[in-house]
C-alpha positions in Angstrom: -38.3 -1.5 -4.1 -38.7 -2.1 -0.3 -39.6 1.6 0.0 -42.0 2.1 -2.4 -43.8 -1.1 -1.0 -43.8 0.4 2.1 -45.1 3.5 0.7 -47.7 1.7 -0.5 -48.5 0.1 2.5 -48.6 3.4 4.6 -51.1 4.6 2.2 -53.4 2.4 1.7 -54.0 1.8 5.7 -54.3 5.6 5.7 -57.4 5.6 2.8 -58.5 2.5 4.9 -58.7 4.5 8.2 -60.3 7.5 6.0 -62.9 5.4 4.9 -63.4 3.4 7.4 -63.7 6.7 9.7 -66.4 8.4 7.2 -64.0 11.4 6.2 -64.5 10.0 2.7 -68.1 11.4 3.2 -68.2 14.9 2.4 -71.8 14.7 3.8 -69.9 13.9 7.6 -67.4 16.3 7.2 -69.6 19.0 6.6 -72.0 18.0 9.3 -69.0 19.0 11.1 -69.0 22.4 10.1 -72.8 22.6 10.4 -72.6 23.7 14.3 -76.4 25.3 14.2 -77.5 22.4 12.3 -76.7 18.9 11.9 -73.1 19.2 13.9 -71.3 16.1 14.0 -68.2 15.9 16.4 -67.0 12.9 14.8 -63.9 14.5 12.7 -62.8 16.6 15.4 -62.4 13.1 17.4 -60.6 11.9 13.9 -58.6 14.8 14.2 -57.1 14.3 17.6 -57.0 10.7 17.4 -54.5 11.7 14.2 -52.8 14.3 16.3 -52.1 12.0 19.3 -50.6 9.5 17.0 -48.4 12.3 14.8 -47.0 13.2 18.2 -46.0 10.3 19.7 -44.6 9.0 16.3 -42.5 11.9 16.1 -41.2 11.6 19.4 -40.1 8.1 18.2 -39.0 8.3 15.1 -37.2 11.8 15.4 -35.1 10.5 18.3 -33.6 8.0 15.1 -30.2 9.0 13.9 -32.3 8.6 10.5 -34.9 7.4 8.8 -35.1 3.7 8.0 -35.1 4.0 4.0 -33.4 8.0 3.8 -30.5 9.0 4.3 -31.5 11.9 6.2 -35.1 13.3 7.4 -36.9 15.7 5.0 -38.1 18.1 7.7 -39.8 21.6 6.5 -36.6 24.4 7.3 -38.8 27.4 6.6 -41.0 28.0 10.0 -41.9 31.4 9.0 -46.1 32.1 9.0 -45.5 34.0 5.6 -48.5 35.3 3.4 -48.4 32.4 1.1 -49.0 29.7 3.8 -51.6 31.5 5.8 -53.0 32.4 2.1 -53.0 28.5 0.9 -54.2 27.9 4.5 -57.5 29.8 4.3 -58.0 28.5 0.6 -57.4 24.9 1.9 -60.3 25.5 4.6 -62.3 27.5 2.0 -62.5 25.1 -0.1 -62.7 22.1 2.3 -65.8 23.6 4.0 -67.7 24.1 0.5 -66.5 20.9 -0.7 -66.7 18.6 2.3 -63.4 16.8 0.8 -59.6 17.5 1.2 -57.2 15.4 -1.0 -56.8 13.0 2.2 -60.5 12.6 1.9 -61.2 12.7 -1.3 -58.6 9.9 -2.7 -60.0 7.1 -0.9 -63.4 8.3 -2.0 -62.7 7.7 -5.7 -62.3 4.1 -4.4 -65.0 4.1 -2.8 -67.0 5.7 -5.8 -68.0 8.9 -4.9 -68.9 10.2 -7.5 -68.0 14.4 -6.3 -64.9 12.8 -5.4 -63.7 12.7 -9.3 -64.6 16.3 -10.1 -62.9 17.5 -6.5 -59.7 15.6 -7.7 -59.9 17.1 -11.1 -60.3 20.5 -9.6 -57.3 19.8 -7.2 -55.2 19.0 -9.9 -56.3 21.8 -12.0 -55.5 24.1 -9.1 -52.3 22.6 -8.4 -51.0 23.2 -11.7 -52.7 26.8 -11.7 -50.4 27.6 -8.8 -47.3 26.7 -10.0 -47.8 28.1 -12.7 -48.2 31.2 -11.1 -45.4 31.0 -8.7 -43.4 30.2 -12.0 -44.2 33.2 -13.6 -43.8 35.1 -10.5 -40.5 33.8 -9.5 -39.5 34.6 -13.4 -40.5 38.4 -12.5 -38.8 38.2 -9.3 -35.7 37.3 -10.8 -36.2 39.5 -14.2 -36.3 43.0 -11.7 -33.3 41.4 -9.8 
């Protein structure tokens, strides 16, 4: 129970900062895309503020024999650049810079009552279940020729 309460915790001061930071806005974030235009620095400063703190946290916390509700850390053991991630990569900024949200952005903005924010999440969703269903059926192939 303590877990999930910290979960909870750690997620709503994350939408808090978001919103709180204007990256709810999709109007800011693409402003900051917009580098003839209206350019607004303001996310890049968002960004490294988020990067500074990712680093020293994981200096921190990775220095842990553990984490404090795991039994062991969940780190990502493929490292490769492979097609897929550099593929999902470019879709994730694709969409992003049409869009002005990400999912990080766009939850707290159904709180806030955006109302894009409700289509982009349906969209997200549909596209999340789109791709695995694809990487279903292709795995299914793979493993069918095999």
């Amino acid at each position: 129970m303590l877990r999930i309460v910290t979960a909870a915790a750690i997620g709503i001061t994350f939408g808090i900062g978001i919103a709180i930071s204007g990256m709810a806005n999709p109007a800011k974030v693409l402003n900051f895309f917009d580098i003839a235009g209206t350019w607004d620095a303001s996310l890049g400063l968002v960004m490294a503020s988020a990067l500074a703190v990712a680093a020293i946290g994981y200096r921190f916390v990775l220095k842990r024999p553990r984490p404090v509700f795991e039994t062991r850390f969940h780190l990502p053991a493929n490292r490769a650049l492979d097609v897929p991630l550099v593929a999902g990569s470019a879709i994730f900024g694709i969409g992003w810079g049409i869009t002005g949200f990400c999912p990080g952005g766009a939850i707290p903005a159904l709180g806030l009552g955006e109302p894009s924010a409700w289509i982009f999440v349906g969209a997200m969703l549909a596209g999340i279940a789109a791709a695995r269903t694809v990487r279903f059926a292709l795995q299914q192939r793979a493993t069918q020729n095999t």
